[in-house]
N, C-alpha and C positions, 0 to 999 in steps of 0.2 A: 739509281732509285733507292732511296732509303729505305730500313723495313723496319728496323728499331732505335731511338736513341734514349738518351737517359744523360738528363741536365740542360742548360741552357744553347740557346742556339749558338754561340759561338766556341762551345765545349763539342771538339770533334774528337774527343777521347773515347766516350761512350756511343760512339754512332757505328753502325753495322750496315752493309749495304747486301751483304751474299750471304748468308750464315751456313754453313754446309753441315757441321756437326757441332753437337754438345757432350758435355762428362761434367763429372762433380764428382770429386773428391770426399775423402773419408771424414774433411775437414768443413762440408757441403762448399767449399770454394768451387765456382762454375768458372767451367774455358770454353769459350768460345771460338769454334774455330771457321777464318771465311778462308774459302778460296780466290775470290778477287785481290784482295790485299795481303792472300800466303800468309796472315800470320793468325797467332791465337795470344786471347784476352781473357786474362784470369780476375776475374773479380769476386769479392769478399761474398760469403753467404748471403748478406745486407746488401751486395749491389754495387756496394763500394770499387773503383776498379785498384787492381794491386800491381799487373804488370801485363807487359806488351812481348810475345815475341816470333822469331822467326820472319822468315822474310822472301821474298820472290827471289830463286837463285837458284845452283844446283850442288851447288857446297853445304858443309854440315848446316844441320838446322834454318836450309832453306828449300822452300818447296815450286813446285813446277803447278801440282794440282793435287792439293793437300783436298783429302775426300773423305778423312775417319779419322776423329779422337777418341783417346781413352786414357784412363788413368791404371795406374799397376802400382801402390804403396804408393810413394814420394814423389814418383816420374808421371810426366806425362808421355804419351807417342802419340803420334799423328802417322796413316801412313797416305803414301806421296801417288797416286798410279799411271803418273806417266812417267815418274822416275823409277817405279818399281821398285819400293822400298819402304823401310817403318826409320823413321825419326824417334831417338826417345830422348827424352828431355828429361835428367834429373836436376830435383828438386830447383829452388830457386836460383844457386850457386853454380852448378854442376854444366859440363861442357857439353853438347849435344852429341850424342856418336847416331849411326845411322847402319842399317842392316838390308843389305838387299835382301829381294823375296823371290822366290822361284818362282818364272811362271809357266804356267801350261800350255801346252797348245792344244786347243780346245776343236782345230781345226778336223781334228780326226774322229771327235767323237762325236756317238749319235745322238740325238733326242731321246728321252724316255727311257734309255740305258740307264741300270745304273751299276 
């Protein structure tokens, strides 16, 4: 089910089916990030698309169920939560490394505690 595109109907560059999260940079360049197709799409302040990446996998700079982007300077991160982890992605060159996250187990604590 589509929810956005942007250009002719045969241009499947700009089409969006899931869109989970958004960021924009200091440059206002917007990434889009879905989770059905694990990856994110930076396009120009204007709309313009600039690049494609990341991808369904569980090696660097690929996602299982990529749920939050952000930008930090030059990098982007996504982070992953069924891999339980943040992706960062510097700049357009730059090779992805990836940082597990600690998680809690939530199983012991009460409600309304804090």
């Amino acid at each position: 089910h589509l929810v956005w595109s942007r250009g002719g109907e045969d241009d499947s560059t700009l089409k969006f089916s899931e869109v989970t999260d958004i960021a924009v940079n200091a440059a206002h360049d917007v990434f889009i990030l879905e989770n059905r197709a694990a990856t994110i799409t930076q396009l120009t302040s204007s709309g313009e698309f600039k690049r494609r990446f990341g991808r369904r996998g569980r090696g660097p700079g690929e996602f299982v169920r990529p749920y939050t982007i952000g930008v930090a300077g030059d990098s982007v991160w996504v982070s992953d939560v069924l891999l339980k982890r943040i992706s960062i992605f510097p700049s357009a060159t730059g090779k992805p490394r990836t940082f597990q996250v600690p998680v809690v187990d939530s199983s012991n604590l009460k409600m309304g505690i804090v």
